[in-house]
VEXDREN-2710 file (C-alpha; in Angstrom, 1 decimal):
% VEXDREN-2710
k/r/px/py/pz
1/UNK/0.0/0.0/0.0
2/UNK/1.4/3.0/-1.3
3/UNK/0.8/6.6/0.6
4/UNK/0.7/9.6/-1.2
5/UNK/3.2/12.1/-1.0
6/UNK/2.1/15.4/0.6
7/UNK/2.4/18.7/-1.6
8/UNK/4.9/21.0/-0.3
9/UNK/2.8/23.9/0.0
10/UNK/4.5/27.5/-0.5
11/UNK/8.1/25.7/-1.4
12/UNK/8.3/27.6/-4.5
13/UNK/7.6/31.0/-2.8
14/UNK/9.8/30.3/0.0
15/UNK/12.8/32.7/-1.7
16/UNK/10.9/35.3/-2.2
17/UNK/9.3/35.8/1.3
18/UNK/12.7/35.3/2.4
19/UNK/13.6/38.7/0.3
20/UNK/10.7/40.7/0.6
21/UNK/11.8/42.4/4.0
22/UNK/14.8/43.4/2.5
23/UNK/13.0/44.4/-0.5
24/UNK/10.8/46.9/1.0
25/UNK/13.5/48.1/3.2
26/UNK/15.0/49.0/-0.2
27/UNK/12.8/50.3/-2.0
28/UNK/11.4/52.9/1.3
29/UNK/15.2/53.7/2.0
30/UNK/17.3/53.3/-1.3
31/UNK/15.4/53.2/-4.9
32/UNK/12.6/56.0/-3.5
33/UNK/14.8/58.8/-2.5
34/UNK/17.0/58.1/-5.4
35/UNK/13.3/58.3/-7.7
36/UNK/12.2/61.2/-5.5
37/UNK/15.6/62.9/-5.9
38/UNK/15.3/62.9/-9.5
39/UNK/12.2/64.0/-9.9
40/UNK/12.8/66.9/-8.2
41/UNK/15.6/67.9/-10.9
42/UNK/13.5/68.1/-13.0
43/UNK/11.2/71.1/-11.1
44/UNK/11.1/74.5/-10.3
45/UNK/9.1/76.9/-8.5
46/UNK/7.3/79.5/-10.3
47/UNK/6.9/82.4/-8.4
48/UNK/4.0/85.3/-9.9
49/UNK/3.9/88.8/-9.1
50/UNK/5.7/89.6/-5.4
51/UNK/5.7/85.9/-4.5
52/UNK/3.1/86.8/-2.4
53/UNK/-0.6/85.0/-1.5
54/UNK/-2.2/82.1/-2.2
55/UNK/-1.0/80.2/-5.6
56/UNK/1.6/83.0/-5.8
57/UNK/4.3/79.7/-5.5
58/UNK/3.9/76.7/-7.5
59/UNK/6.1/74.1/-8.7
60/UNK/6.4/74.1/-12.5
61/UNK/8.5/71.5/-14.7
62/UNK/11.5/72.4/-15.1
63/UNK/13.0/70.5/-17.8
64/UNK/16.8/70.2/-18.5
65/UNK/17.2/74.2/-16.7
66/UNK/18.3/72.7/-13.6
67/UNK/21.1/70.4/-15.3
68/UNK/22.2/73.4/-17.1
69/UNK/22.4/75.6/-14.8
70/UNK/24.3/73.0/-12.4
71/UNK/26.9/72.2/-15.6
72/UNK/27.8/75.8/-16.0
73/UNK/27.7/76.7/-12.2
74/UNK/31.4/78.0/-11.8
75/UNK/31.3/76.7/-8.0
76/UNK/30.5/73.1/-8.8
77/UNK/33.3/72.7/-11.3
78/UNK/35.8/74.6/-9.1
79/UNK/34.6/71.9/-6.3
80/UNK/35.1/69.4/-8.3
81/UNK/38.5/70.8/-9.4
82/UNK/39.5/71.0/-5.3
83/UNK/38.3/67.3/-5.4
84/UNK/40.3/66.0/-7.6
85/UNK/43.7/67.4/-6.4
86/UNK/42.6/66.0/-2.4
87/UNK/42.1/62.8/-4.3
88/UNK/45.3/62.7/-6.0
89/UNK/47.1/62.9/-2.9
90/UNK/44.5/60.5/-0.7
91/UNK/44.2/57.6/-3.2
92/UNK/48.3/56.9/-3.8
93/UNK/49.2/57.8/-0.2
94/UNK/46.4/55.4/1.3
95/UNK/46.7/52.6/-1.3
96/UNK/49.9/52.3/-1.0
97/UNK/50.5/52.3/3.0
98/UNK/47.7/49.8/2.9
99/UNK/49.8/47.6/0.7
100/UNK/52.7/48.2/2.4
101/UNK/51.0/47.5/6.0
102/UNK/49.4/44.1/4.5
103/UNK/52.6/42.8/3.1
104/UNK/54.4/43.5/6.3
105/UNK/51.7/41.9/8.0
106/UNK/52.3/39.1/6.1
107/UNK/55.6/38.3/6.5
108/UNK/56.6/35.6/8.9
109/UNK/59.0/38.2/10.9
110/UNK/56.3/40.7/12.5
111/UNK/55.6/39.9/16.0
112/UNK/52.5/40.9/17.4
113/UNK/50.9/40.8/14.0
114/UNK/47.1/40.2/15.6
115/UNK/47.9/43.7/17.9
116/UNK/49.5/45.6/14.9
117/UNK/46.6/44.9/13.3
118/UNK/44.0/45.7/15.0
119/UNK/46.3/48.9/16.0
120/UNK/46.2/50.0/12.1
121/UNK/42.5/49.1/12.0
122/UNK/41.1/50.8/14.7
123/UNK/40.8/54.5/13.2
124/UNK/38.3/53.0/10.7
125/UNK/36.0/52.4/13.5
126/UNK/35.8/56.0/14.7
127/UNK/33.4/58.3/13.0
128/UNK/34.3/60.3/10.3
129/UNK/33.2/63.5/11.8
130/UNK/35.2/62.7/15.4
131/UNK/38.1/62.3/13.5
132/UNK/37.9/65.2/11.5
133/UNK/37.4/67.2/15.0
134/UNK/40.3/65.4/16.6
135/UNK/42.5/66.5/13.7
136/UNK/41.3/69.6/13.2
137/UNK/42.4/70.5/16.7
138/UNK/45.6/69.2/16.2
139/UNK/45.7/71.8/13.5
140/UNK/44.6/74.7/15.9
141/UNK/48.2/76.7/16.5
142/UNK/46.6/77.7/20.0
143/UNK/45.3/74.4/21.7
144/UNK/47.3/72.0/19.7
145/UNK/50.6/70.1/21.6
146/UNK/52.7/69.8/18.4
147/UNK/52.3/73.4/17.6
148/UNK/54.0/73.4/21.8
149/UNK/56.8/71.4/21.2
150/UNK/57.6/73.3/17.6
151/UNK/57.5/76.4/19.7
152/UNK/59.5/75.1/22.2
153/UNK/62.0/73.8/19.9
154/UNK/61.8/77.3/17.7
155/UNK/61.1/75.3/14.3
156/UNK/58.6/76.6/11.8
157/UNK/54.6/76.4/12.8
158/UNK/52.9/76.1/9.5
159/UNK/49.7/77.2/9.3
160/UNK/47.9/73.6/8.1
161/UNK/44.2/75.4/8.0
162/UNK/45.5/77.7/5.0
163/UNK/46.6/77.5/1.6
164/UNK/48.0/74.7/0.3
165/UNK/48.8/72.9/3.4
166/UNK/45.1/72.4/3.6
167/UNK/45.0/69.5/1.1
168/UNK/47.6/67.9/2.7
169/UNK/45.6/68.4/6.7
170/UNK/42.6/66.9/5.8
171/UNK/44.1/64.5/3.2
172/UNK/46.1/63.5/6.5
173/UNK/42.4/62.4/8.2
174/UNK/41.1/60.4/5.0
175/UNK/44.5/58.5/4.7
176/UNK/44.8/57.8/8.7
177/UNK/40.6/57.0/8.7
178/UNK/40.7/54.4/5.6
179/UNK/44.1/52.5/5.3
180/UNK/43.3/50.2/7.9
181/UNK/39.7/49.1/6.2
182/UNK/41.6/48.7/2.4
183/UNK/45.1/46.9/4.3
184/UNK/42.1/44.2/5.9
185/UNK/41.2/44.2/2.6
186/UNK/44.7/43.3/1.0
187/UNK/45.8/41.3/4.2
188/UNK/42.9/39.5/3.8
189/UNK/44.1/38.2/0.0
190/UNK/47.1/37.6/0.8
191/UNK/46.5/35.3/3.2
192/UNK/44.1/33.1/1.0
193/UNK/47.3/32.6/-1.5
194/UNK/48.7/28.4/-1.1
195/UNK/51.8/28.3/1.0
196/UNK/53.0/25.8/-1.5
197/UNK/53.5/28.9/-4.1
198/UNK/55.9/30.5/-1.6
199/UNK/57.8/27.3/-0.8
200/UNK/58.0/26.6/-4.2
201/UNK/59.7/30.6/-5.1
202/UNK/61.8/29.3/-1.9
203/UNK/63.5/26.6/-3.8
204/UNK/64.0/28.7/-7.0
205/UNK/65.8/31.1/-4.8
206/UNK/63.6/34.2/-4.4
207/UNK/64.3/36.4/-2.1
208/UNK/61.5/37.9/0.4
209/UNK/61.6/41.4/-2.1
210/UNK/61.1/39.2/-5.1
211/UNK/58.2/36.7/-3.9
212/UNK/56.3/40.4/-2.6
213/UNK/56.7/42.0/-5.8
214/UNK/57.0/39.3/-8.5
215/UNK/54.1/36.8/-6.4
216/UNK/51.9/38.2/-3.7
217/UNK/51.3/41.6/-5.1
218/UNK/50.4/40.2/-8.9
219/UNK/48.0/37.8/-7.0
220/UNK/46.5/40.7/-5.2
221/UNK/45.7/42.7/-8.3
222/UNK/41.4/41.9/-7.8
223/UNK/41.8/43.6/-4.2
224/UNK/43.5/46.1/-5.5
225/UNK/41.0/46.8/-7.8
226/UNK/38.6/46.8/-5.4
227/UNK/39.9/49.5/-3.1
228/UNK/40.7/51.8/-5.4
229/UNK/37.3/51.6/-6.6
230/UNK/35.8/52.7/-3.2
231/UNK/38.7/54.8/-2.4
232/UNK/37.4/56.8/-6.3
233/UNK/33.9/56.7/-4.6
234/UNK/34.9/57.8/-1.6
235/UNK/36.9/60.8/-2.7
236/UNK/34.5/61.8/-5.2
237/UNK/32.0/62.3/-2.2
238/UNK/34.4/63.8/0.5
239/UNK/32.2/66.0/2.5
240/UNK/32.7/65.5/6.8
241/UNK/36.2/66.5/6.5
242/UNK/35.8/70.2/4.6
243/UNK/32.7/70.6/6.5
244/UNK/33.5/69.5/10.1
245/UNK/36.8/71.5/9.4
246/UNK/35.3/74.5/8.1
247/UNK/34.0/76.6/11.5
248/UNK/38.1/76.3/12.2
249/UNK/39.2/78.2/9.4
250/UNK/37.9/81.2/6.9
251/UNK/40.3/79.2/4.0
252/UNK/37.6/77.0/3.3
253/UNK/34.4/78.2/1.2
254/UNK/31.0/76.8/1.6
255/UNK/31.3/75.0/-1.6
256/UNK/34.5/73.2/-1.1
257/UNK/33.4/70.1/-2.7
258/UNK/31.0/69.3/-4.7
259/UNK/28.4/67.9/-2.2
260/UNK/29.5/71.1/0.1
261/UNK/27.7/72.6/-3.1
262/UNK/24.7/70.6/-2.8
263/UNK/24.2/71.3/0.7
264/UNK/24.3/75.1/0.0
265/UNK/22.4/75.4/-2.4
266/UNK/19.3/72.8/-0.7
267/UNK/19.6/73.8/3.2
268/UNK/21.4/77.5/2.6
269/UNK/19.9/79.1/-0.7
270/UNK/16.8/76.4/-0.1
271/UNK/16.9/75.5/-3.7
272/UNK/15.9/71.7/-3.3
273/UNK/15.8/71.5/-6.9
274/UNK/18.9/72.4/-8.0
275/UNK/20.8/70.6/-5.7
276/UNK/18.7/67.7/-6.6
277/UNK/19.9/68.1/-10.0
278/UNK/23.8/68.3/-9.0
279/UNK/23.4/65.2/-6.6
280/UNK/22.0/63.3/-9.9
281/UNK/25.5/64.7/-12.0
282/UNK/27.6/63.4/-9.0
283/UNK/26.0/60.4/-8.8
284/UNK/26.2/60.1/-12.4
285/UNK/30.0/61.0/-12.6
286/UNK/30.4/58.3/-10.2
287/UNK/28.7/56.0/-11.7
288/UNK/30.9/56.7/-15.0
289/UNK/34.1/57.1/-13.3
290/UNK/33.8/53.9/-11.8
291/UNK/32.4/51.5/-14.8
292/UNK/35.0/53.1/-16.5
293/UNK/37.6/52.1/-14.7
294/UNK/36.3/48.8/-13.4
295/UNK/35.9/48.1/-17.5
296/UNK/39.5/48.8/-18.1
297/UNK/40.9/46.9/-14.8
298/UNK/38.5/44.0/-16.1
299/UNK/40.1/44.1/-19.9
300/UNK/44.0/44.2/-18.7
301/UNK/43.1/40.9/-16.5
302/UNK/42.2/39.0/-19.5
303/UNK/44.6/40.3/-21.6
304/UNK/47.6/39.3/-19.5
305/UNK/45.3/35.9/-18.9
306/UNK/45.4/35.3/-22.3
307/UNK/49.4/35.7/-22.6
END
């Protein structure tokens, strides 16, 4: 006597009540800002006569007036301009004291490696905005203790609020906040590479300089795609450390950075549309920036797979 099987009942939509919390939560918090956000680009308010009374203010569509107005706002582009010298000096300087930091922690002669870790780590963890307050006081001649001791030793004070130094000061807090996040990264590669490839450079006679450049940092190459690409993303929307510096010193202007822009122009000037229309060209640039360069990292892989 045979029993028949029961049906599994709801089997088949099992997945997809499994996802549909964290659907919602993305569509409420992610895809319907970003929809709202670009609807409002594309609006204006018309104001008739004085501005005054009822129906006096309405929103009107806009069109393309916003983007245009945003492409040819001398501000933005001189933002973006400031931008992209901070990142020049943030992306090598970072990137390359994370690799260095991962392939010391790699090597067989660190002691303490699980302290020096966490040690290089840890100033990911704080907030953006503490750090750029705990900096920026360093930076204050009158409170700060190395402006003391360079008194005391009558050597130069530069003035790291002004001029060019500037870059360099808060370039200082993005490289000290993200090099332990992308060296976690790089660490974290490194260790995943067979021991039998290092034994094997070993009996060939490489030298500890040799199997770091010529092995582990070749094998590495996806990681270090991959922070650069959030250290581009990052850069391209700097905004606690101008900002959170910016009650310190008169050498930084309201519109700094780009998204210094866009908070100026929608909580200062109260023009919600056109910043709405810059945050959609950032986000845009980003976007670009970032295929672009994922495109070309993805092409030279293959190529030199190929060879």
């Amino acid at each position: 006597m045979t029993t028949a099987r029961r049906r599994p009942y709801g089997v088949k939509g099992a997945p997809y009540a499994f996802l549909l919390p964290a659907t919602i939560l993305f569509a409420l918090f992610f895809a319907l800002p970003i929809g709202y956000a670009v609807y409002l680009s594309f609006r204006k308010v018309h104001v008739s006569g004085l501005g005054l009374g009822s129906g006096a203010r309405k929103e009107v569509w806009a069109g393309l007036e916003n983007y245009t107005d945003a492409v040819t706002d001398n501000e933005l582009l001189d933002g973006a301009l400031r931008v992209l010298g901070y990142g020049c000096i943030v992306v090598p300087v970072m990137l390359g004291l994370a690799l260095l930091f991962a392939l010391m922690l790699d090597s067989d002669k660190v002691r303490f490696a699980p302290f020096t870790r966490l040690a290089i780590f840890l100033p990911y963890a704080i907030p953006g905005v503490v750090a750029a307050l705990m900096w920026g006081f360093l930076y204050l001649p009158d409170v700060s203790p190395f402006y003391y001791l360079l008194q005391k030793l009558h050597m130069p004070q530069p003035n790291l609020l002004d001029g060019g130094p500037l870059y360099l000061a808060m370039a200082n807090i993005a490289v000290w906040g993200g090099t332990g996040f992308n060296m976690i990264v790089i660490y974290t590669s490194l260790q995943s590479i067979p021991a039998e490839v290092y034994e094997a450079a070993k009996l060939d006679g490489a030298t500890p300089l040799q199997i770091a450049l010529k092995i582990k940092i070749p094998m590495v190459a996806p990681s270090l795609v991959l922070t650069f690409f959030f250290s581009i993303i990052a850069t391209l929307q700097v905004f606690n450390e101008p900002m959170t510096l910016k009650p310190l010193t008169n050498s930084l202007p309201l519109t700094w950075s780009p998204l210094m822009n866009v908070y100026a122009d929608a909580f200062r000037k109260g023009d919600i549309y056109q910043a709405a229309s810059e945050a959609v060209i950032i986000a845009l640039a980003t976007l670009v920036l970032s295929f672009g360069f994922l495109r070309a990292a993805n092409r030279r892989q293959k190529q030199e797979a190929t060879r």
